[in-house]
VOBA-1610 file (N, C-alpha, C; in pm, whole numbers, padded with zeros to 5 digits, always signed):
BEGIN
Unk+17426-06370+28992Unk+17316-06308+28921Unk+17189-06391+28945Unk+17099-06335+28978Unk+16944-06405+28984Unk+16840-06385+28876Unk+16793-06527+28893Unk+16707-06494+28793Unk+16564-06577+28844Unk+16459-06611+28779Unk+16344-06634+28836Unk+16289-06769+28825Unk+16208-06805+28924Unk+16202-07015+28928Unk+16075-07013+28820Unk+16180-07108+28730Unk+16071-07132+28579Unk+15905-07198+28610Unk+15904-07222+28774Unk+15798-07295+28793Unk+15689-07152+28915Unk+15756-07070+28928Unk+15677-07003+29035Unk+15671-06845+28982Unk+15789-06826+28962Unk+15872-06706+28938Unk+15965-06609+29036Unk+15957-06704+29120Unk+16041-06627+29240Unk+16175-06598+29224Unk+16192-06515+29231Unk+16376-06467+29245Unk+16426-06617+29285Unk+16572-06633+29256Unk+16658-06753+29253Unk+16798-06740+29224Unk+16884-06797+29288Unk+16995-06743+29248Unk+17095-06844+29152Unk+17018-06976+29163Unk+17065-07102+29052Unk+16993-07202+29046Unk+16980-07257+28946Unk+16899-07376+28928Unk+16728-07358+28853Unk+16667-07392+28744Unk+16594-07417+28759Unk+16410-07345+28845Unk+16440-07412+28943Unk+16297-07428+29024Unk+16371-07392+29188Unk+16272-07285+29243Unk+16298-07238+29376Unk+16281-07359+29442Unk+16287-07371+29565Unk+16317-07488+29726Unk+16141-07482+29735Unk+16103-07405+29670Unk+15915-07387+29731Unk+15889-07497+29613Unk+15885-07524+29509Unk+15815-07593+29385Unk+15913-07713+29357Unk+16009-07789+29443Unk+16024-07893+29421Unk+16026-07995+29559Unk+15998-08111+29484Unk+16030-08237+29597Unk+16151-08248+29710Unk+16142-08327+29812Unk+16245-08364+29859Unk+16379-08396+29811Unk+16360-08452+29664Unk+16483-08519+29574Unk+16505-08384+29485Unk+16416-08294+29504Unk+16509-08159+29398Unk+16472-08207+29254Unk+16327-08259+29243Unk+16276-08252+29159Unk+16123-08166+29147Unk+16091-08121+29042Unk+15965-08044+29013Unk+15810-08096+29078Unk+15783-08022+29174Unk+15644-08098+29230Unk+15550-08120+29120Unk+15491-08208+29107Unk+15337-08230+29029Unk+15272-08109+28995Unk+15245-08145+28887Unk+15108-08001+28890Unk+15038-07973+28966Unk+14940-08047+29027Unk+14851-08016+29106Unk+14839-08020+29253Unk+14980-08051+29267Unk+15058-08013+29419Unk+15083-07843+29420Unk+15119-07803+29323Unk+15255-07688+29256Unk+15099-07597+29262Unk+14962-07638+29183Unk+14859-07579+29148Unk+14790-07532+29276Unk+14763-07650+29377Unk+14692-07616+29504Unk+14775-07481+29623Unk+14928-07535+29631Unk+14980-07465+29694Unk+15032-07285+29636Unk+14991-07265+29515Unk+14981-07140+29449Unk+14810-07083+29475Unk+14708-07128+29445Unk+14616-07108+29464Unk+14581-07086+29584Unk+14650-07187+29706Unk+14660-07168+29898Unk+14736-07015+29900Unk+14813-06982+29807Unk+14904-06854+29857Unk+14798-06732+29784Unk+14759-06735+29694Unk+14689-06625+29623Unk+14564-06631+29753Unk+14500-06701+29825Unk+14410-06712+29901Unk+14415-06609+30023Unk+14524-06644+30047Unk+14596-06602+30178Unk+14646-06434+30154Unk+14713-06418+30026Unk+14730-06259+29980Unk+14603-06222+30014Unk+14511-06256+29918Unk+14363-06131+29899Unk+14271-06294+29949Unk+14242-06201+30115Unk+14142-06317+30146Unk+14004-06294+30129Unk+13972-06209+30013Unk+13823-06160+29999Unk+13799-06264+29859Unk+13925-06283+29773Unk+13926-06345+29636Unk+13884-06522+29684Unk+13785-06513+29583Unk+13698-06651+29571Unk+13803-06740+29482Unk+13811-06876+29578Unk+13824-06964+29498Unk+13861-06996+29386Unk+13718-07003+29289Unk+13695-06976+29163Unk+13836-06919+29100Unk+13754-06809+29159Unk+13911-06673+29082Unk+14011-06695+29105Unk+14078-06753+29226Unk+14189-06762+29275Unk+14232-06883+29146Unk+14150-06987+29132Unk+14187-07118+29048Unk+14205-07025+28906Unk+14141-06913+28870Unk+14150-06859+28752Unk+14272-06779+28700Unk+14279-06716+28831Unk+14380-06637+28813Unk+14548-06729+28833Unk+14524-06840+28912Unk+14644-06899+28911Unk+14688-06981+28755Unk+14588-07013+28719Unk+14613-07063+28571Unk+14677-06961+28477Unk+14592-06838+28503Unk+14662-06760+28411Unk+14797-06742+28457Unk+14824-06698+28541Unk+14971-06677+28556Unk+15084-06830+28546Unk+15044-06917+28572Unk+15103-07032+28520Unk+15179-07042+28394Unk+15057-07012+28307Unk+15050-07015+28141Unk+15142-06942+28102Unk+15211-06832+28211Unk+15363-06717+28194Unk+15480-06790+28229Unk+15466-06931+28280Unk+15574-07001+28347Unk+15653-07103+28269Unk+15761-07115+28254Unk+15821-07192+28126Unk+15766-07355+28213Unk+15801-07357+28293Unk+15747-07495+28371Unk+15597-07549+28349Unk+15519-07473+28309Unk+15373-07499+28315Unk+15333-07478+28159Unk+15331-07391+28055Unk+15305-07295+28012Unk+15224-07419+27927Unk+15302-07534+27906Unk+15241-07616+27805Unk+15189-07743+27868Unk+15141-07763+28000Unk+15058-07860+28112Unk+14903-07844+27996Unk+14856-07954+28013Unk+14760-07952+27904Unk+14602-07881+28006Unk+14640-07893+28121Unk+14502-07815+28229Unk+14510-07648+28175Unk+14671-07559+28172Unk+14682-07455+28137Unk+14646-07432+28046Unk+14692-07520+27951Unk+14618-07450+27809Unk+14505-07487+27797Unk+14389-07568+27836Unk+14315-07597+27818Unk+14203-07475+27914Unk+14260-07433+27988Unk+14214-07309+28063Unk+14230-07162+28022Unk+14346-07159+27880Unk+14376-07024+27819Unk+14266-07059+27699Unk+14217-07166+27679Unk+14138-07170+27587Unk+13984-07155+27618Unk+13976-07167+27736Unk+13803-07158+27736Unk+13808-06987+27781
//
């Protein structure tokens, strides 16, 4: 049964965090490793979406992620 990486949301079939959002040791990348390379992929989907937005919109969807939801950058970004 699959279910989804608490850090990305990608389909998964065990564990945690997909092979994309952790370290070499099969631990959880940094935030702002995890942050840049989500924001590099939203870039690359819609290459008309600015930056900005891309950083905006990746926060928000973060803030849906059991891995992130309580990173003090996320909430501090659901708050402004």
């Amino acid at each position: 049964m699959s279910h989804q990486c608490e850090s990305c949301g990608m389909p998964i079939e065990n564990g945690a965090y997909c092979q994309y959002c952790v370290d070499p040791q099969g631990k959880l990348q940094d935030f702002d490793t995890r942050f840049e390379r989500m924001v590099g992929w939203a870039l690359r989907e819609d290459p008309g979406l600015s930056r900005p937005q891309a950083e905006a919109n990746t926060l928000k969807y973060m803030a849906r992620m059991p891995a992130w939801k309580d990173h003090p950058r996320v909430v501090g970004a659901m708050r402004s």
